[in-house]
VOZA-226868 format. One line per 2 residues: number of its first residue (from 1); their letters; for each residue x, y, z of N, C-alpha, C. Coordinates in steps of 0.2 Angstrom, whole numbers. Layout:
// VOZA-226868
NUM) A) X Y Z X Y Z X Y Z | ... $
//
This chain:
// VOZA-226868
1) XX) 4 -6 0 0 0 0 4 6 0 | 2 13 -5 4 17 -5 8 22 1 $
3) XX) 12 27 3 12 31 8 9 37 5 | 5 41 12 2 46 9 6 51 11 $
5) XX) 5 61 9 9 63 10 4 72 7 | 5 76 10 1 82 8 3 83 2 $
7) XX) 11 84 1 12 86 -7 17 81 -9 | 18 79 -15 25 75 -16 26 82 -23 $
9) XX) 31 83 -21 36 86 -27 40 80 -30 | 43 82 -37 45 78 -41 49 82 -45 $
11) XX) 56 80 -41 65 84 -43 66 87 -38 | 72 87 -40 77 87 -33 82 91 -34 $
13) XX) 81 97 -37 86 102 -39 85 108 -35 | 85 113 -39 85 119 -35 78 122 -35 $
15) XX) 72 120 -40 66 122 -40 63 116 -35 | 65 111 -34 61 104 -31 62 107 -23 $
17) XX) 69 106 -23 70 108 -14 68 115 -12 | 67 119 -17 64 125 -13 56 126 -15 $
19) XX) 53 122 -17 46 121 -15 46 117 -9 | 50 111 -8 49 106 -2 51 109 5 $
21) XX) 55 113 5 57 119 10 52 122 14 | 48 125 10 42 129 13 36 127 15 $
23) XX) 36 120 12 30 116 16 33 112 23 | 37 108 22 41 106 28 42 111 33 $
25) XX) 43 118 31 42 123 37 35 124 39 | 30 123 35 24 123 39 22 116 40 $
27) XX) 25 111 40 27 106 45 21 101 41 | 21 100 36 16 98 30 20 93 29 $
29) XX) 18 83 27 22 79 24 24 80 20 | 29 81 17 30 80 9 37 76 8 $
31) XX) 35 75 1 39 68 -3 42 73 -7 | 49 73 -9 52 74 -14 56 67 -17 $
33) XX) 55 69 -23 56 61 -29 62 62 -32 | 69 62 -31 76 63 -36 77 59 -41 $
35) XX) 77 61 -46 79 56 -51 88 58 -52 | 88 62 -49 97 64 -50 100 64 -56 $
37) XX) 96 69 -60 100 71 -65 97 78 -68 | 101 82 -63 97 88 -66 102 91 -73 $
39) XX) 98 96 -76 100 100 -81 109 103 -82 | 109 105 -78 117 109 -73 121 103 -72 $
41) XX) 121 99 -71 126 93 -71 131 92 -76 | 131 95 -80 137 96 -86 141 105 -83 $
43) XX) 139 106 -79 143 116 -77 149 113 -70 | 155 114 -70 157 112 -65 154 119 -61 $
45) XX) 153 123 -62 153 128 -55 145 132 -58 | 142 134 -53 136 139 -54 138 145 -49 $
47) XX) 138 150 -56 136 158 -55 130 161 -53 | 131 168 -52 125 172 -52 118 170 -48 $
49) XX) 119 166 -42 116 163 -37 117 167 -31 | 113 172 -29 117 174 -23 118 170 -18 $
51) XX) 126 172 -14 127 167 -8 130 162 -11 | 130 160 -18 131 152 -19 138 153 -26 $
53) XX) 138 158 -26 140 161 -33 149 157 -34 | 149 153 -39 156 148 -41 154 142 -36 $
55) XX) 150 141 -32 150 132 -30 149 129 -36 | 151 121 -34 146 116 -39 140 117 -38 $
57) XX) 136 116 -44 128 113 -43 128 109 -37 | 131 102 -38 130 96 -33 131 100 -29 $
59) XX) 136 102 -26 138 105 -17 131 111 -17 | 127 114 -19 123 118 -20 120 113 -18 $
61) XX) 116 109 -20 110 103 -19 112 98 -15 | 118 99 -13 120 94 -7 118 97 0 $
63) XX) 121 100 1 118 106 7 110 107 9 | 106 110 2 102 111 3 97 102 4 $
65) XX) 100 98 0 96 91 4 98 89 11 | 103 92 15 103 92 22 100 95 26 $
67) XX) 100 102 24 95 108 27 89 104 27 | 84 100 21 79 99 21 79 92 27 $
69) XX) 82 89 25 82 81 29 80 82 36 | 83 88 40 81 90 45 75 90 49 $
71) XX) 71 93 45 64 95 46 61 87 46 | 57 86 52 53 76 51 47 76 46 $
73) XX) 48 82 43 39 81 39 41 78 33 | 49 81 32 53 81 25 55 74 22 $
75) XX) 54 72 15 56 64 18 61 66 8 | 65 63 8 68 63 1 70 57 -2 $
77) XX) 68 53 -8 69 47 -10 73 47 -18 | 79 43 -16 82 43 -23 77 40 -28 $
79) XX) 77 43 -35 73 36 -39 67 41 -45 | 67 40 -49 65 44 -56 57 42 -57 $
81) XX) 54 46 -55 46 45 -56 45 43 -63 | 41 38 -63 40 37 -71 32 37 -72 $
83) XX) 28 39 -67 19 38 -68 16 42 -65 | 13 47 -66 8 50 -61 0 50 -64 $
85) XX) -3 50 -61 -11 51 -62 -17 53 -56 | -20 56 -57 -27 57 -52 -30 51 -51 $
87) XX) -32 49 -45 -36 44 -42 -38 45 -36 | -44 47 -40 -52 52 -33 -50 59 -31 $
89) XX) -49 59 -26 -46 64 -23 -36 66 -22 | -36 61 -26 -27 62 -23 -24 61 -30 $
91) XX) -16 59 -31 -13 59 -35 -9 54 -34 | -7 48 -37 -3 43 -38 5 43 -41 $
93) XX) 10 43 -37 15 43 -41 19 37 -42 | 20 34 -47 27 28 -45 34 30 -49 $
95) XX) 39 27 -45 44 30 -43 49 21 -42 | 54 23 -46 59 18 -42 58 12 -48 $
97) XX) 59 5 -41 55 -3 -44 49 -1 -44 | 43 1 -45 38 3 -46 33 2 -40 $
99) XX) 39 6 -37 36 9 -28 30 14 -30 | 23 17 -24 20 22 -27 20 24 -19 $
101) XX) 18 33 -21 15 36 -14 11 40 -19 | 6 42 -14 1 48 -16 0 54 -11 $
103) XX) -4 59 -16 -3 67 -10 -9 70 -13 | -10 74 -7 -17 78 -9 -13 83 -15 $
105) XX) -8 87 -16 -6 87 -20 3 87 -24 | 4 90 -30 9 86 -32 12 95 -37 $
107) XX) 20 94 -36 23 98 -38 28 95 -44 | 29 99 -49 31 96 -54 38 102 -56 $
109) XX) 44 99 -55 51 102 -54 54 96 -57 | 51 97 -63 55 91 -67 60 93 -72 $
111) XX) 61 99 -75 69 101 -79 65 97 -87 | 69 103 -90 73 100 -96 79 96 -99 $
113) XX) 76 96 -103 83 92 -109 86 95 -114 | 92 96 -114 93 101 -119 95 95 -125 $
115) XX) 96 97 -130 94 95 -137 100 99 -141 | 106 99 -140 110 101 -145 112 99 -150 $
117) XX) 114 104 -156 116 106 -162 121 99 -163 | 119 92 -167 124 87 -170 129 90 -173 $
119) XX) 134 94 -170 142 95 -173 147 89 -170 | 150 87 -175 155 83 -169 159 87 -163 $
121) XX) 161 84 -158 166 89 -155 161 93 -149 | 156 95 -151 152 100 -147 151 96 -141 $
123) XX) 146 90 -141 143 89 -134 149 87 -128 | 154 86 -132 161 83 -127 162 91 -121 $
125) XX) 159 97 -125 163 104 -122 155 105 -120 | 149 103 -116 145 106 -115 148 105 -109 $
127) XX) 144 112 -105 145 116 -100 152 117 -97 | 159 117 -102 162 119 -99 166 126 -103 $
129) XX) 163 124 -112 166 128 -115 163 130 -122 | 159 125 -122 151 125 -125 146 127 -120 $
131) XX) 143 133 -122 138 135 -116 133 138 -117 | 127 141 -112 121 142 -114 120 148 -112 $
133) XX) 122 151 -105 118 156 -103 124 164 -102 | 127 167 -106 131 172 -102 131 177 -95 $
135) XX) 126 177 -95 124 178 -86 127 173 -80 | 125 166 -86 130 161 -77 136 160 -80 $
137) XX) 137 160 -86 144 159 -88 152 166 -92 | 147 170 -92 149 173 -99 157 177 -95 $
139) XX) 158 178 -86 161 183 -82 166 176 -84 | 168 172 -82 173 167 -83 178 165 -89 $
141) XX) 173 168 -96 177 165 -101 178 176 -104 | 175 182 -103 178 187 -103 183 187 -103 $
143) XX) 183 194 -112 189 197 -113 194 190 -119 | 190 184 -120 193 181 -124 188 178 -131 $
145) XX) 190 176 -135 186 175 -141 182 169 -140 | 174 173 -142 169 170 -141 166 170 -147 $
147) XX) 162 165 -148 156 163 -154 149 162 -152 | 145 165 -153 136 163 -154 135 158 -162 $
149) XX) 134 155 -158 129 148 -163 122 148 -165 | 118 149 -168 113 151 -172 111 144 -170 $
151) XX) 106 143 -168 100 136 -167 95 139 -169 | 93 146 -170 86 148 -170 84 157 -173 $
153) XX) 81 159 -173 80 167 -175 82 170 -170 | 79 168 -162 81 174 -158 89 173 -156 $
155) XX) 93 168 -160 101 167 -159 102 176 -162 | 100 180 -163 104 186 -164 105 190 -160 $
157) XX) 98 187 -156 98 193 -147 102 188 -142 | 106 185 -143 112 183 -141 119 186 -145 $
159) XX) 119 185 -149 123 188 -152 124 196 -151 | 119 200 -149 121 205 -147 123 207 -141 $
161) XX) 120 201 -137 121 202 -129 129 202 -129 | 132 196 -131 140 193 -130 145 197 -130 $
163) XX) 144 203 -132 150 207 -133 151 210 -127 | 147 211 -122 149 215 -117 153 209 -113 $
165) XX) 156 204 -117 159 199 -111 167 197 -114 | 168 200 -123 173 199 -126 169 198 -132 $
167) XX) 176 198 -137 175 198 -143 173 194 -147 | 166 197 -153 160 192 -154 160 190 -162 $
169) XX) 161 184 -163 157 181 -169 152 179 -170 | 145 181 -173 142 176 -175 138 172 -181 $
171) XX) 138 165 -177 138 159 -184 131 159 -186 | 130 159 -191 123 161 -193 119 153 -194 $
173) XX) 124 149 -198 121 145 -200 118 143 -205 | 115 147 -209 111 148 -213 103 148 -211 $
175) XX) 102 149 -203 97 151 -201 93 157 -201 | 98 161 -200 95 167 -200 101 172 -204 $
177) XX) 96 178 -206 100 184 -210 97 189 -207 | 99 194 -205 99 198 -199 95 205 -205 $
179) XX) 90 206 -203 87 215 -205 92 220 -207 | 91 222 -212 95 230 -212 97 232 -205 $
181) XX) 92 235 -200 92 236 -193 97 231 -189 | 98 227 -189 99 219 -185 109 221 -186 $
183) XX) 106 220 -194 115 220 -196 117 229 -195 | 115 233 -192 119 239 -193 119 239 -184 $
185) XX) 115 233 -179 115 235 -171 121 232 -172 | 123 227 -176 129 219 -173 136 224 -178 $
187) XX) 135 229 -181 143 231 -181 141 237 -176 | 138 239 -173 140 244 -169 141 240 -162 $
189) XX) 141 233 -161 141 230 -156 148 227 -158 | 152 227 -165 157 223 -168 158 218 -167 $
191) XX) 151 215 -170 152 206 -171 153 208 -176 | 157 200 -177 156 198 -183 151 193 -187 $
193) XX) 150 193 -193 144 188 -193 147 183 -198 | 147 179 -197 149 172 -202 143 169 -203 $
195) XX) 143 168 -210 138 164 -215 139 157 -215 | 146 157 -215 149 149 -219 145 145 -213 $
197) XX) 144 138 -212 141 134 -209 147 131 -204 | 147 129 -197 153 128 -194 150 121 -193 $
199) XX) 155 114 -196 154 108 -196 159 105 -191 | 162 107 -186 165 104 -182 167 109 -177 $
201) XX) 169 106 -173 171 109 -165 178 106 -164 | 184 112 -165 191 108 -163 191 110 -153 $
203) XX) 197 104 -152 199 104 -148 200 100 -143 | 203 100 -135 205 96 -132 200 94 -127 $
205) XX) 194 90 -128 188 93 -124 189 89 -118 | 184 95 -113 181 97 -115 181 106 -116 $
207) XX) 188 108 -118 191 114 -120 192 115 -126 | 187 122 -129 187 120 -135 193 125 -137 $
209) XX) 196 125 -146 200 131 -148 199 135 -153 | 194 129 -159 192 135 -163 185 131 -167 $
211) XX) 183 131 -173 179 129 -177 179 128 -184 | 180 123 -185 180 121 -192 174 123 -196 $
213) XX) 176 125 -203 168 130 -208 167 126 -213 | 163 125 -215 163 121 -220 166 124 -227 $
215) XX) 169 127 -229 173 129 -233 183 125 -229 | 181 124 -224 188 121 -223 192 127 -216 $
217) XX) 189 132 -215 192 137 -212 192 137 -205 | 197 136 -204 194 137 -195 197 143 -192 $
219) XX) 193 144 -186 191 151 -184 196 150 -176 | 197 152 -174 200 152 -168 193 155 -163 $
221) XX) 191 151 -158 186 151 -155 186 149 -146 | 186 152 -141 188 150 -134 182 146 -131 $
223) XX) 176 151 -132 169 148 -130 166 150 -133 | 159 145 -135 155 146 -140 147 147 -133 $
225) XX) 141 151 -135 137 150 -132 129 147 -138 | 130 145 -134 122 139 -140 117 138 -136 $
227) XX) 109 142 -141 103 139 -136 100 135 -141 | 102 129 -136 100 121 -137 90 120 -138 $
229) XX) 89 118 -142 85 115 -143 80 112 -132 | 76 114 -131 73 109 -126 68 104 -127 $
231) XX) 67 101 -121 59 95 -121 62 94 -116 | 54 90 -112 54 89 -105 57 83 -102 $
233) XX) 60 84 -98 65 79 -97 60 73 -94 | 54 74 -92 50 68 -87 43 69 -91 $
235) XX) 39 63 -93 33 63 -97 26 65 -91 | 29 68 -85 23 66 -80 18 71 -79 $
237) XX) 18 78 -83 15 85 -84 9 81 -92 | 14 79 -95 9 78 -102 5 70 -99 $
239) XX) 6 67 -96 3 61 -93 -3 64 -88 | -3 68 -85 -8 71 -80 -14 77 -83 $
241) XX) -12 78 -92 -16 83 -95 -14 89 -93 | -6 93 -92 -6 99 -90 -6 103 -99 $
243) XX) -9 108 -98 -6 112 -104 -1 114 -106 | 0 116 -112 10 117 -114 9 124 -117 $
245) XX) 15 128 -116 15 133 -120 23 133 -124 | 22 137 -131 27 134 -135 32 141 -134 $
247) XX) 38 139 -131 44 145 -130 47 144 -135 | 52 148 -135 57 149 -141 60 145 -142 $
249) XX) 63 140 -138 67 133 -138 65 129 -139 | 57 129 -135 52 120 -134 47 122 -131 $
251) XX) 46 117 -129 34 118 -125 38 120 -116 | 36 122 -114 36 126 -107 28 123 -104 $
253) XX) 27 120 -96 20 120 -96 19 127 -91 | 12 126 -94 10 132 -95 8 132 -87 $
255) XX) 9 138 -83 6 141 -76 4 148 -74 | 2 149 -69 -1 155 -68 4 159 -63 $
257) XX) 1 164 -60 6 169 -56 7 164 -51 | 1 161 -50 3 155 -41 7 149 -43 $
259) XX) 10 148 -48 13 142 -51 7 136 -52 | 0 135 -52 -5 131 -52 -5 129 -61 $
261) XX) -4 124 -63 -5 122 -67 -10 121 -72 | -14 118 -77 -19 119 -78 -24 113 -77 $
263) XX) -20 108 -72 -24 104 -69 -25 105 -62 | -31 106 -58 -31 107 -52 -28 105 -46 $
265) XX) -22 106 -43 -20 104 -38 -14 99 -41 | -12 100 -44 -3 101 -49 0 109 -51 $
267) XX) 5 110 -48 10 117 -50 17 113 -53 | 19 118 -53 26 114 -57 30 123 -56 $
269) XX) 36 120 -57 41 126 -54 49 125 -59 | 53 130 -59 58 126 -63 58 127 -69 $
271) XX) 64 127 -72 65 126 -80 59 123 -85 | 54 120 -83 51 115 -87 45 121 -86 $
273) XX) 46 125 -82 39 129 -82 40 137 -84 | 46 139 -89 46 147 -87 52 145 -95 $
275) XX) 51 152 -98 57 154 -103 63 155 -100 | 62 157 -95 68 162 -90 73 157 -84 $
277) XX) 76 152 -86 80 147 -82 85 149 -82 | 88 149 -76 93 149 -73 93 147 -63 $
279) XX) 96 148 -60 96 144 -53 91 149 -51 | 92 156 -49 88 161 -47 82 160 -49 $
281) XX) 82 160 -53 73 160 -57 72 152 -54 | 72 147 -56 71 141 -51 71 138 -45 $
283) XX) 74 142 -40 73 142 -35 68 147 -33 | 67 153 -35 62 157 -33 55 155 -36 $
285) XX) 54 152 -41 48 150 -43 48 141 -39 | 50 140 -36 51 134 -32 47 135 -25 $
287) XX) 50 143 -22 47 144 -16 39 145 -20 | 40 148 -25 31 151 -26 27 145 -26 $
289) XX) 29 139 -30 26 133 -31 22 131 -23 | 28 130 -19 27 128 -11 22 130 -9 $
291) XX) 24 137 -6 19 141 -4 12 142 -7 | 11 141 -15 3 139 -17 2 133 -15 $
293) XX) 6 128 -16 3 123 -13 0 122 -6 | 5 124 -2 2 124 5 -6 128 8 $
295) XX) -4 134 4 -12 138 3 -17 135 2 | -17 132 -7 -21 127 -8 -24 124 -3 $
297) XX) -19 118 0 -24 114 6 -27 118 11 | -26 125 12 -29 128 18 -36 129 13 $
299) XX) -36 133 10 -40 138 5 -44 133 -1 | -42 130 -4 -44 127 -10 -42 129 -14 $
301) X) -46 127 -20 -40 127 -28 -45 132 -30 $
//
């Protein structure tokens, strides 16, 4: 037979443990589900966290799963949810060898996947040299030659961002051709723009040096920033009927200002739920998640 529990969250990062936080202080059972593998597990260090700014992710979410264990309401269980559904009034989740518990309700801090551009060479240098976000990474690799990788349209509002961190290429791909306007912002910004198509990623990885073009030409390149492709790293939002909304990179589910999803008594928090992902933004919508949830049970849905 099942254990029951007021909420089970589902992830164990930085959005999971700071929804489980807030209800554990208001001394509410709750289950968090770890599948242990979040997103950030390719970045040896996280930036731009206040208080937390150059740990690793792990030593970040290591702490904070002892600060949580603390609390007797709090319970944490390794092991990747593979099922959730409604039955009656509750929510079923299975987890593990096809262990189950249920909660009156269920928080969903399940992350992305990111979906990187097939170059060879490239996925060897994620997160250390190959990268996503200039905000968590861009102060580290400053003042040395960078490239923006075109995966999409809005790759040119990266490309204009990067300059304030060092000197900018960007690889167009043959995806995008920048407006009269676009191309008169990127030389006042002096990037450069490169047409040719970059078929390879040199280097000693996961340290990259430059990039092979399909004409043959390689560019001398220190770090490259790429916005990767996403999709949900856990089937258990589209299993439960939440709705999706389609961001620039992938579907995002869709939620409201209280984190409530579009299934009653399901919120979700974290990267799988916001265009705007980084640790800050996932923990703080993490507390928000908690705290509706906890109301919920006081107030209703």
């Amino acid at each position: 037979m099942d254990t029951h529990y007021d909420v089970i969250v589902v992830g164990g990062s930085f959005a999971g443990l700071s929804a489980a936080m807030q209800l554990a202080r208001a001394r509410r059972r709750v289950l968090v589900l770890d599948g242990a593998k979040p997103r950030n597990r390719f970045a040896p260090h996280s930036h731009g966290f206040l208080g937390q700014d150059g740990k690793a992710p792990a030593a970040i979410v290591g702490e904070a799963r002892t600060q949580l264990a603390a609390y007797p309401t709090a319970r944490i269980v390794a092991g990747e949810a593979t099922a959730a559904q409604r039955a009656d009034d509750r929510f079923v989740v299975t987890h593990g060898d096809g262990h189950t518990a249920s909660a009156d309700r269920l928080i969903l801090a399940t992350g992305l996947r990111d979906e990187l551009p097939p170059l060879p060479g490239l996925a060897e240098c994620w997160g250390v040299s190959v990268l996503h976000c200039p905000y968590c990474h861009g102060y580290e690799v400053a003042d040395k030659q960078l490239g923006v990788l075109a995966t999409h349209a809005l790759s040119i509002h990266q490309a204009m961002l990067v300059p304030d961190w060092g000197p900018t290429t960007w690889f167009t791909q043959g995806i995008v051709v920048p407006t009269s306007d676009e191309a008169a912002l990127l030389a006042r910004r002096n990037v450069r723009v490169e047409p040719a198509p970059v078929v390879e990623v040199l280097g000693d990885a996961p340290n990259l040096t430059g990039l092979r073009l399909a004409d043959d030409r390689v560019i001398r390149i220190d770090a490259l920033f790429v916005g990767p492709r996403t999709h949900m790293a856990s089937p258990l939002a589209e299993q439960l009927g939440c709705a999706f909304d389609e961001g620039p990179m992938g579907p995002v589910i869709r939620v409201d200002d209280l984190k409530q999803t579009s299934v009653p008594g399901v919120f979700a928090a974290g990267d799988a739920s916001t265009m705007w992902s980084n640790a800050t933004f996932a923990s703080a919508a993490g507390v928000a998640a908690g705290v509706s949830a906890h109301r919920s049970l006081i107030f209703g849905l």
